[in-house]
N, C-alpha and C positions, 0 to 999 in steps of 0.2 A: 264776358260779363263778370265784374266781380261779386266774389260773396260778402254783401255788406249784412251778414248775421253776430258778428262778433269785429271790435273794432280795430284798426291798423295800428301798426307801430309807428310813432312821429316822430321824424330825426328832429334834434334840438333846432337844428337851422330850421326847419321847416316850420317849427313853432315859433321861431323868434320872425319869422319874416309873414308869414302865412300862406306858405305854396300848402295849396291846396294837392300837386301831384299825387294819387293815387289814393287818397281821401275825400274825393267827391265825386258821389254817384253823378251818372249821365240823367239830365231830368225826366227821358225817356223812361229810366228805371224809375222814379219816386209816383210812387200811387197818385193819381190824379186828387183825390180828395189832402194831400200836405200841399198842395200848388193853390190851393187858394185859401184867402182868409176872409171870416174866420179858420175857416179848414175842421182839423179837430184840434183836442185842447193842449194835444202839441206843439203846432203853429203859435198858438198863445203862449206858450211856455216861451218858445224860440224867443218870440217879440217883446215879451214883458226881458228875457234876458239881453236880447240886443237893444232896447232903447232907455232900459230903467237900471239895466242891474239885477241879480239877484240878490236878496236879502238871506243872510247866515242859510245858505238851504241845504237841504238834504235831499240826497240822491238814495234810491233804490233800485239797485241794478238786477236786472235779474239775473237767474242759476247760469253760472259760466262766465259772466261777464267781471271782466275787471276794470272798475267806475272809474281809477284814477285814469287808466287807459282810454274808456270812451271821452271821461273828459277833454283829455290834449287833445282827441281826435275832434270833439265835437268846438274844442273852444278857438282850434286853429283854423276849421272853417268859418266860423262867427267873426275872426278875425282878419279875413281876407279881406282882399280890394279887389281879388281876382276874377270873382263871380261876380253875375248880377245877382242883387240883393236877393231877386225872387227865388233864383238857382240857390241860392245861400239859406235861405228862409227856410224851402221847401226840405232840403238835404237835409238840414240840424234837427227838425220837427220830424222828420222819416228815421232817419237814424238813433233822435233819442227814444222814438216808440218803438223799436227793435232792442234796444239795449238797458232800459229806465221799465221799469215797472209804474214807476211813478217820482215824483219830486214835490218837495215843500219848502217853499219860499216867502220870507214875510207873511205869514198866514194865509198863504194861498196852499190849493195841492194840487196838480198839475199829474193828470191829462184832465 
């Protein structure tokens, strides 16, 4: 099992194509409560980001975490075609409540 408490390194291919390899949790790992929506208010984060976009947001990552980092991690599975959406959904919403304190996006603030 891996340790998804701090985020992977994303080869450039990786992000330009969006192989998810070794950046996405088994859905068996993601807490039952990211697998449905609403879920919690990371699910919403995920969704308002995959169908709307975020707006100018800000990230707050927490102690240890380096945001530019989670981001490739987090924007290259948002990116895939490789998952099913829900598997994709669930991972992004799990992953940025491990690593995000919180985010603000066109006057929203997320979780």
């Amino acid at each position: 099992m891996t340790d998804w408490s701090t985020p992977q390194d994303v080869p450039e291919v990786a992000a330009a194509f969006g192989d998810v390899t070794g950046l996405l949790p088994e859905m068996d790992e993601i807490p039952a409560e990211f697998k449905r929506y609403p879920g919690t208010g990371w699910n919403a984060f995920q969704a308002d980001w995959f169908f709307g976009g975020l707006k100018n947001p800000h990230f707050y990552p927490k102690d240890g975490i380096d945001a530019d980092k989670a981001l490739a991690h987090l924007s290259t599975i948002q990116r895939s075609f490789t998952p099913k959406h829900e598997h994709k959904a669930a991972a992004v919403a799990w992953l940025a409540s491990l690593w995000f304190s919180g985010v603000r996006s066109g006057g929203k603030r997320y979780p």
